[in-house]
N, C-alpha and C positions, 0 to 999 in steps of 0.2 A: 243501270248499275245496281249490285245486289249489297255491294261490300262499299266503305268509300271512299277504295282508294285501290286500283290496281293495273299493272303492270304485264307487259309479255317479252319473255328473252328470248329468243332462235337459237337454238343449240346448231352452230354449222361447222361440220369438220375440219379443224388446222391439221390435220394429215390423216395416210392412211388406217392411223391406229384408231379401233374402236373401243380397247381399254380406257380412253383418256375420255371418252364421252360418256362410257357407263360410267368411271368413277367423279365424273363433274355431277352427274345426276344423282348419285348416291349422296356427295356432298349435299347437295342443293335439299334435296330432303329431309336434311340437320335444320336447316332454316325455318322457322314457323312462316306463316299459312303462305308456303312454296306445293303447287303439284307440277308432277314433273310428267311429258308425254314425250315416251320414244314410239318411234314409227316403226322400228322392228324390221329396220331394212341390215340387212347381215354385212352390209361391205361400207365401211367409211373411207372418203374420200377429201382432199383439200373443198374447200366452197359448198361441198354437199350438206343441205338440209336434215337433219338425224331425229330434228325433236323440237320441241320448244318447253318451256318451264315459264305458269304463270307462278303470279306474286301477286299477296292480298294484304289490305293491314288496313288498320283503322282512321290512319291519315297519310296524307303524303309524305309526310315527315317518316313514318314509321316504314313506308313502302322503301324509301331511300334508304334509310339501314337497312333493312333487308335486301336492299338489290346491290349493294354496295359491295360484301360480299362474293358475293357471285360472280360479278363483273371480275371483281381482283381475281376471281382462281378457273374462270373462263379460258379454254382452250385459245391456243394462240398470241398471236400479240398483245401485249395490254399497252394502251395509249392512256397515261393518265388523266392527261385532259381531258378526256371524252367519259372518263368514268366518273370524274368531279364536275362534268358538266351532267349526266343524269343521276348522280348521286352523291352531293355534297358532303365531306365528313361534318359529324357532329360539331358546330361552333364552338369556342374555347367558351371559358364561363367569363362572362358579362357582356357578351356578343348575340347580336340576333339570330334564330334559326331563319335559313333559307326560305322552308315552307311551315310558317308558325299556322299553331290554330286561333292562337287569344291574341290580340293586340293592345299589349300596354301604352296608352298613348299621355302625355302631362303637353299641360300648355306651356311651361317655362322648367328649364335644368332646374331651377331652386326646389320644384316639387319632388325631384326623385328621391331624397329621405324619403320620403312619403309611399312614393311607387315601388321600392327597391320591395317592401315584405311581402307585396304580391308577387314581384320575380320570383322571390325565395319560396312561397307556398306553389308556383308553378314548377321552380327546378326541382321541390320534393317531390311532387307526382309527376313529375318527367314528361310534363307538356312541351312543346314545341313554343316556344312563342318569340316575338319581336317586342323593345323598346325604344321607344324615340319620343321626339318633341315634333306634336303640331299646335300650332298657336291658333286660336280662334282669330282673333285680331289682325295678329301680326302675319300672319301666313294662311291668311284665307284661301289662296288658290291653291295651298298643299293639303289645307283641310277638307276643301270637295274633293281633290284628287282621292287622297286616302279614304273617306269615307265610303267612296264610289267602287272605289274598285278591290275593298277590304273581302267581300263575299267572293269572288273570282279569283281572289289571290290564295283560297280556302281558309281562309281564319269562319272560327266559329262564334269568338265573341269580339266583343271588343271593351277594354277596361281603361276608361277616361278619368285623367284626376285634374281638377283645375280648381284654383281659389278667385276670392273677389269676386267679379262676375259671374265667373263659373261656365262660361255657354257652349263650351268645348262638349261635356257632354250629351247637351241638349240637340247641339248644332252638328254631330256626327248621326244620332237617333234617326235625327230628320231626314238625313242621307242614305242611312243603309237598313237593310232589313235583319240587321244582325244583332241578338240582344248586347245590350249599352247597359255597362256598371259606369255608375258615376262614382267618384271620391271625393268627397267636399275637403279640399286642402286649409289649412288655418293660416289665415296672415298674418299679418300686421295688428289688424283693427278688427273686432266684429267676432274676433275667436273660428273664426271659419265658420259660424251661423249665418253669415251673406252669403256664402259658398255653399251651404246645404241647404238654404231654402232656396234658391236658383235652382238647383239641378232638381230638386223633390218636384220645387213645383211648374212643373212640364205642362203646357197644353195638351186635351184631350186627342189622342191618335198618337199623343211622338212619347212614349211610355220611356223612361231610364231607371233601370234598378240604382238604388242610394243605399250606399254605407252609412256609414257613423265617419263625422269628423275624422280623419288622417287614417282611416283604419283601412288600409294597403292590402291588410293582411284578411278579412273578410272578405274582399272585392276580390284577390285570388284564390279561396277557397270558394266562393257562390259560382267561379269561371268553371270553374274545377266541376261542380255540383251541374251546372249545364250540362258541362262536356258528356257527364256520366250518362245524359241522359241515352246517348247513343255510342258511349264505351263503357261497357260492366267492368272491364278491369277496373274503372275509374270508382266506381263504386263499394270494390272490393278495399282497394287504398283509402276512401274516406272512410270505410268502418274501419281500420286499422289505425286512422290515426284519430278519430273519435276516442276506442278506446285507450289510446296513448294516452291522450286528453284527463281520463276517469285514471287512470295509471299513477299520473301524475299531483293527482290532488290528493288521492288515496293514499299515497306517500306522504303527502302535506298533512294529511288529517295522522296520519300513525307519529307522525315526529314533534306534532305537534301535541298529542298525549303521553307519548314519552317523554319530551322534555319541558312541557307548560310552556303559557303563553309567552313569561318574560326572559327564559333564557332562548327560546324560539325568536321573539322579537331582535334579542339580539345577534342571532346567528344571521340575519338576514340583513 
């Protein structure tokens, strides 16, 4: 594989017309990284072979909108179900993608405050990803399952929040070869400093990157910062919103010279 993530569609005649095949190929063209090969045979026919059109993208998640398309304006019959079985629509928002890259995982529902701001820094750059609950403890046999088969299922990272113990993302590390953010969640007791020295301190070989206390939102930005390593779009989007970032304070510094610090203090 050169790309990593690609597809091949069969361009086969639903009738004698060869208009409806040159203009599916034209369409298909609109599509990014679609090529499209006709055979250059002059007579279409029902069943006859005419061409085929590959499809490339940077995950499976990105191949599936793209093939998704196509499929809907494909000559012939459309069977829906077979075109949301090779290409799922987009999931509604709060719903997991089909073929995520990152996997947000927490040990109990009570952490998803927690979890949710890395959703949100992932639905900004338009990663693919899944959330759910696996328990170190409580659902040991869901936690080897998931860990095991998190690289085959194509995720590229995976982002572990747990408090107390914390061994959720220790104990995924140890399972897959896929890098592990950990998020030290805060409890009860201890401020969530039992939960960040757990996770920091990993035995030699089973390495887990560590946020800061509750911070959701840096463990989906560092995913993000992986991902780029082998998507440039992704890198193009973090200097974008880096400089948001300077945008934004730069505003704070001018309003805050315009109107001094105590009528400032109070607008906030």
């Amino acid at each position: 594989m050169k790309v990593a993530s690609s597809a091949m569609l069969n361009l086969i005649g639903a009738s004698n017309d060869l208009a409806e095949i040159k203009e599916f190929a034209g369409y298909a063209l609109s599509i990014p990284g679609t090529t499209v090969h006709l055979y250059g045979k002059e007579e279409c026919r029902k069943g006859r072979k005419m061409g085929h059109i590959t499809i490339v993208a940077n995950s499976d998640a990105e191949l599936r909108d793209r093939l998704r398309p196509l499929l809907e304006r494909l000559p012939g019959s459309k069977d829906a179900k077979e075109i949301d079985l090779y290409a799922p629509p987009t999931p509604s928002q709060g719903h997991s993608h089909a073929f995520p890259l990152v996997g947000v995982i927490m040990g109990s529902d009570s952490d998803l405050p927690v979890m949710l701001p890395a959703a949100r820094i992932l639905d900004r750059f338009k990663v693919p990803y899944e959330l759910t609950i696996v328990s170190a403890h409580r659902t040991p046999d869901r936690l080897v399952e998931y860990a095991r088969t998190a690289a085959s299922r194509g995720m590229k990272v995976v982002i572990a929040g747990a408090g107390g113990a914390a061994h959720l993302p220790g104990m995924v590390a140890a399972m897959t070869a896929l890098p592990v953010i950990g998020v030290p969640v805060k409890g009860s007791t201890l401020d969530g400093v039992d939960s960040l020295h757990s996770i920091v301190q990993m035995p030699r070989g089973v390495p887990v990157a560590t946020v800061a206390i509750n911070n959701g939102t840096n463990a989906g930005l560092l995913a993000v910062r992986m991902l780029a390593v082998a998507i440039p779009e992704l890198i193009i989007s973090m200097e974008g919103y880096l400089k948001s970032m300077e945008t934004e304070v730069l505003a704070k510094v001018e309003t805050l010279e315009e109107v001094g610090w105590e009528k400032y203090e109070l607008r906030k």
